[in-house]
C-alpha positions as CSV (number, residue, x, y, z in Angstrom):
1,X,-40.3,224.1,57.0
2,X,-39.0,220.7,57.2
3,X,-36.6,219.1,54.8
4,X,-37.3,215.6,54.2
5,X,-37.7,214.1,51.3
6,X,-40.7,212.6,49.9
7,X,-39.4,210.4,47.7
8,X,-39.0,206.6,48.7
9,X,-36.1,205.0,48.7
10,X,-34.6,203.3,46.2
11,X,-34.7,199.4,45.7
12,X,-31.5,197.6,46.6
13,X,-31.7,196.0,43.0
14,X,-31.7,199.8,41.2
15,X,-28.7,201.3,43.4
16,X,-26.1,202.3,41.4
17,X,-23.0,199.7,41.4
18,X,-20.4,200.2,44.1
19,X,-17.2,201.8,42.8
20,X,-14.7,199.1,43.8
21,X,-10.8,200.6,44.2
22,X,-7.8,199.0,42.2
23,X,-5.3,197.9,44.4
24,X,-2.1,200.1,44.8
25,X,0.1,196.6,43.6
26,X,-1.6,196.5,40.1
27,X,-1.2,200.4,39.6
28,X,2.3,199.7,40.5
29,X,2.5,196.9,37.7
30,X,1.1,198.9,35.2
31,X,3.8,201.5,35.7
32,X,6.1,199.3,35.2
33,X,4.8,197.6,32.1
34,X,4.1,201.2,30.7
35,X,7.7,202.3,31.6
36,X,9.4,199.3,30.0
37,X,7.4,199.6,26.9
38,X,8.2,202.9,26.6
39,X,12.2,202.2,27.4
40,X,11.9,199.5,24.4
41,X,10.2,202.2,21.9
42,X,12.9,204.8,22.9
43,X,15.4,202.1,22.3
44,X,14.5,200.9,18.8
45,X,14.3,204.8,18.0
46,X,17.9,205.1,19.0
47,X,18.7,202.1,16.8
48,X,17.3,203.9,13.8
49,X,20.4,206.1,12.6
50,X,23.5,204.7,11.3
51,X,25.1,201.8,13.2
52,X,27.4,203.0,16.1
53,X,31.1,202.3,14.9
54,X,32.5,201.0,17.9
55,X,35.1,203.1,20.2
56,X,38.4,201.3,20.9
57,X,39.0,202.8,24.0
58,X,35.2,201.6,25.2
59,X,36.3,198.1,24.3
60,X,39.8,199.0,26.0
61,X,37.2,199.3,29.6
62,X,36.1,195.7,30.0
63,X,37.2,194.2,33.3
64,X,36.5,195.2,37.0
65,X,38.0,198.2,38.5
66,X,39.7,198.7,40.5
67,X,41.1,202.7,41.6
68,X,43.4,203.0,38.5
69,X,44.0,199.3,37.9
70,X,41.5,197.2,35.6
71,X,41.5,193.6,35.7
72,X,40.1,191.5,33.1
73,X,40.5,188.6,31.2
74,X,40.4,186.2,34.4
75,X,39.8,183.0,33.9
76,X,41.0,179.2,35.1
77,X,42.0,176.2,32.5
78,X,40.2,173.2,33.9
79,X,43.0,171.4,35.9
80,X,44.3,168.0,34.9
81,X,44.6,167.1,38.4
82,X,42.0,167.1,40.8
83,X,43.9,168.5,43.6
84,X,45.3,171.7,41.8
85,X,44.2,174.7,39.8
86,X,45.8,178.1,38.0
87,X,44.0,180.9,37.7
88,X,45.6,183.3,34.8
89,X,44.2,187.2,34.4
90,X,46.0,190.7,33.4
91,X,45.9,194.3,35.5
92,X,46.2,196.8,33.4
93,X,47.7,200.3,35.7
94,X,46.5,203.6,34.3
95,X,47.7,205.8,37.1
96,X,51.0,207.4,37.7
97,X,52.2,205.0,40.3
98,X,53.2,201.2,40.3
99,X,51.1,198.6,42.8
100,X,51.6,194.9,43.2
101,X,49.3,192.1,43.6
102,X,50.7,190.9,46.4
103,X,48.2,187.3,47.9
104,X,44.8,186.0,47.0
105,X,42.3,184.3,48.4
106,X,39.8,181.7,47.2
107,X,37.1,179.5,49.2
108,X,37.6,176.7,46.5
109,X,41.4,176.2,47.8
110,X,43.1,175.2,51.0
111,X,45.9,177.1,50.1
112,X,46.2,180.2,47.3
113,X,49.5,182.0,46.4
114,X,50.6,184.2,44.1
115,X,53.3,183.1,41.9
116,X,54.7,185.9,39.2
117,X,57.2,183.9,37.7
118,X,57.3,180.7,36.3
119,X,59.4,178.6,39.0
120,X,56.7,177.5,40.3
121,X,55.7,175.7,37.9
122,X,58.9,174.1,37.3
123,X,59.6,173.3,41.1
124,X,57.1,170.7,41.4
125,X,56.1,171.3,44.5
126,X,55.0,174.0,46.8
127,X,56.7,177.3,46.3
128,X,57.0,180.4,47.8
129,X,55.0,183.3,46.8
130,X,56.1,185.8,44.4
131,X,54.4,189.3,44.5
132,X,53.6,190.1,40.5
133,X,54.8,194.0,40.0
134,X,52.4,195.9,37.8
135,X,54.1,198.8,37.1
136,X,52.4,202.9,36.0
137,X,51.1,202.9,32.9
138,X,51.5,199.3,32.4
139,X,50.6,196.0,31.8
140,X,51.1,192.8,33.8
141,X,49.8,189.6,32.7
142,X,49.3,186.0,34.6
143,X,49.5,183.5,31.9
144,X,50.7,179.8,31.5
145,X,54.3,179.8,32.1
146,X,54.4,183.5,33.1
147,X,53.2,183.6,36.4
148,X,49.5,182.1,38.1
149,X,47.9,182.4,41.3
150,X,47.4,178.7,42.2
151,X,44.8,177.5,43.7
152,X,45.8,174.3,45.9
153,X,44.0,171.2,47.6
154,X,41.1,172.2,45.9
155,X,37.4,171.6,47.5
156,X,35.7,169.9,44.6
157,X,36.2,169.1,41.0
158,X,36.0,172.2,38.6
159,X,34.5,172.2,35.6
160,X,34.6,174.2,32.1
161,X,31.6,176.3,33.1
162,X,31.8,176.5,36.7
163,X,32.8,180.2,38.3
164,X,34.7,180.5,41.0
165,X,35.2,183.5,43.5
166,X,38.7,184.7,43.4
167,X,39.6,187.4,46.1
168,X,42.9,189.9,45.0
169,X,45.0,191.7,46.9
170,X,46.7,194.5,46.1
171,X,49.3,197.1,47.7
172,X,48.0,200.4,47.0
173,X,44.7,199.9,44.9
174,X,43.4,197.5,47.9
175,X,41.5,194.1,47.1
176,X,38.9,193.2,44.6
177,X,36.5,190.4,44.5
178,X,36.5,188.6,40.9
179,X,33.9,185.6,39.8
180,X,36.3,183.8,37.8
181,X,35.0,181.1,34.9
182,X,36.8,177.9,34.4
183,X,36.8,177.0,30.9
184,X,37.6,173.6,28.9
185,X,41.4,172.8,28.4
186,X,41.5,173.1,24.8
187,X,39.3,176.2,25.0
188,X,41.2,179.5,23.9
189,X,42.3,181.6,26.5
190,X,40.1,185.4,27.4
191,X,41.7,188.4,25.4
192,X,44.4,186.0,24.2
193,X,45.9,186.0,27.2
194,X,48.0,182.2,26.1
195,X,47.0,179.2,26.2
């Protein structure tokens, strides 16, 4: 018994249409449409209810941390001279013992130092650095005529709008990398920080 078929082949023009795959990048794509759809539904079902009232100690966590410091409000006045800048910011400690920021660095400077008092400012000229204490469960603040970090012989001009990448150093919480703004001289200070 032989088990050929008998009938003829079919014409090229009658085959049924090849099934063609979909590439693995637009399943991919589609995912990701589907899941961001589905994160904006799930997000305008959360914003239903009641508005959230909002949590003072939330608001109390802006700024970059930093092991129990948090430093925030960081910003630098455009300077009147072209040569020198002041960058002002506040560290807030939460934990049980006090640290100091002790030197900065910052690429848009020949020189940076740390100055937590304000003879610096009065001197004139170049003065020595001055470790700002930030002691437990405390605040310190760098504000005009309180204490800067100063940022001398500077690379190029700053401008209200420009950012500027202002490394801290600190004792016992270690160093942290802050993107600093510059903002307009009449502009108000971050947080209210002065002037």
């Amino acid at each position: 018994m032989s088990l050929t078929s008998t009938e003829p082949p079919a014409p090229a023009g009658d085959r049924p249409p090849r099934t063609s795959r979909v590439p693995a990048g637009y399943v991919a794509a589609a995912l990701a449409v589907l899941l961001g759809v589905g994160g904006l539904v799930a997000g305008a079902r959360q914003q239903d209810g009641p508005p959230a009232e909002a949590d003072p100690a939330a608001a109390e966590e802006v700024g970059t941390p930093l092991g129990d410091l948090t430093i925030a409000d960081a910003y630098i006045r455009q300077p009147a001279s072209p040569d020198v800048a002041a960058a002002y910011l506040t560290v807030r400690n939460d934990g049980a013992e006090a640290d100091r920021l002790s030197s900065a660095y910052c690429g848009a400077a020949g020189t940076t130092t740390v100055h937590g008092d304000a003879a610096a400012m009065d001197s004139g000229g170049s003065a020595p650095a001055v470790p700002v204490p930030v002691p437990a469960h405390s605040v310190a603040r760098l504000s005009p005529a309180k204490g800067h970090v100063m940022l001398d012989r500077l690379t190029g001009t700053l401008r209200p709008g420009d950012t500027v990448s202002l490394l801290l150093r600190f004792d016992k919480a270690g160093q942290v990398l802050l993107e600093v703004p510059v903002i307009a001289r009449d502009a108000p200070a971050p947080g209210g920080t002065g002037r």
